[in-house]
N, C-alpha and C positions, 0 to 999 in steps of 0.2 A: 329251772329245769322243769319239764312237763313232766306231771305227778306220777304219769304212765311209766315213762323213764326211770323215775327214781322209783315204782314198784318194780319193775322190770329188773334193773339193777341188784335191787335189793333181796329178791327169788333168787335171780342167778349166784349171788354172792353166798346165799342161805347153802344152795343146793351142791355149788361146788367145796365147800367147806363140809359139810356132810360127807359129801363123796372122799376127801381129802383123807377125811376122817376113819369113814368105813371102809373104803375099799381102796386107797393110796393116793399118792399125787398125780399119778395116771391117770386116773379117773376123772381129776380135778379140771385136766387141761381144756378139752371142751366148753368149758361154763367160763373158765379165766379169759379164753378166745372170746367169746361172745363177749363178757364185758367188757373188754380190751377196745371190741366192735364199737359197740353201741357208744362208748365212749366219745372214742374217734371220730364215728359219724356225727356224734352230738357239735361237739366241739368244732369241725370243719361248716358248722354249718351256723356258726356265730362268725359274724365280721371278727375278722383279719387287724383291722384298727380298732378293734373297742377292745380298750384293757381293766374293765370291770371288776372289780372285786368279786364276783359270782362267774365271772368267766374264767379268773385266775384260780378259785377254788375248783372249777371240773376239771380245768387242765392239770389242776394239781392229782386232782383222784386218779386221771387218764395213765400221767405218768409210774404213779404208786399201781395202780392197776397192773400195767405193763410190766410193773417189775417182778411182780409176785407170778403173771405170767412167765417169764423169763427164767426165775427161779425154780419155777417146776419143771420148764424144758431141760433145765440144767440138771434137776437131780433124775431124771427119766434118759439123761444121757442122747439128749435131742440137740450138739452143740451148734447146729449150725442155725436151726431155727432161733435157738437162744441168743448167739451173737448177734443177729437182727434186730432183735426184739431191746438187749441191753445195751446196744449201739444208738438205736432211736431213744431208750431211755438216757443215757449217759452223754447224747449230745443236745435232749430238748433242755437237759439241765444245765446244762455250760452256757446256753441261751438261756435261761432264765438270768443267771447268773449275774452273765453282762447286761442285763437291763438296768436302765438305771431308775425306774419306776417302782422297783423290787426294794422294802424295809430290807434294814440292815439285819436286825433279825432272821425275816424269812432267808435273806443270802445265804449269812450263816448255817440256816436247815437245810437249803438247799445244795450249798457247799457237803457237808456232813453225808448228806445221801450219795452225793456225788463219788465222792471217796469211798463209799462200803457199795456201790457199782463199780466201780472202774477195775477191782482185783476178779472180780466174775466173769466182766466183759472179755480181760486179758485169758484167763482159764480157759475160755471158750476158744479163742486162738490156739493156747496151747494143746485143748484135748483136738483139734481139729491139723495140729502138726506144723502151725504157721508161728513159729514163736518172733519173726518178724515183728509182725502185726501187734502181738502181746506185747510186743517189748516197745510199738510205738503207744499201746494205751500206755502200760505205764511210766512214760516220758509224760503223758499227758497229766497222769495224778502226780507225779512231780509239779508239774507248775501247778495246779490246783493246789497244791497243798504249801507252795511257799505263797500263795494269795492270801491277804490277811483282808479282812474288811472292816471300814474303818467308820 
């Protein structure tokens, strides 16, 4: 990743956790947005077929990014932003998943996250009135969770 990038990241990450800090998670969302950004743009802008070990690491931060995004939309009572944000998280993970490129280990971490998103993603349906929707994620962390890796 270009150095600029990772100072860039590294301020924004500084300044939104300050902000978290002093003046609430409100504060934070701006700076979570913009890493969330920069992320994204990084990442879209590596080949599609290279499955790199430094590429699987940004898209790992990308996702972790997003989610901590997601979680602040969620406690600022932002659900509809939120379910976007933890629907793109909760579905680039069930793609990681099924790769079969991905150690059995990382599955497993990957798995694990998967399951502590999927009951936020679901919440988000319900504070938004659709508990359809809710009720198809957590059909969804059903079969995640009877998946064992082997």
């Amino acid at each position: 990743m270009d150095p600029i990038k990772v100072l860039e990241l590294q301020s924004l990450t500084k300044v939104a956790n300050e902000k978290k800090e002093n003046e609430g998670v409100e504060a934070s969302i701006p700076y979570l947005a913009k890493i969330v950004h920069v992320l994204d743009t990084h990442t879209s802008q590596l080949s599609q077929n290279t499955t790199t070990p430094s590429i699987q690491a940004i898209e790992h931060m990308a996702i972790y990014a997003r989610k901590d995004y997601a979680d602040a939309l969620f406690a600022t009572h932002r659900y509809t932003e939120c379910e976007v944000q933890m629907g793109l998280v909760c579905r680039t993970l069930e793609r990681y998943i099924k790769r079969e490129d991905i150690a059995d280990d990382s599955r497993r971490d990957l798995q694990s996250k998967l399951l502590v998103c999927y009951p936020r993603w679901a919440d988000c349906y319900e504070n938004l009135g659709n508990s359809h929707l809710a009720s198809k994620v957590r059909q969804r962390t059903q079969k995640f969770q009877g998946q064992t890796v082997t």
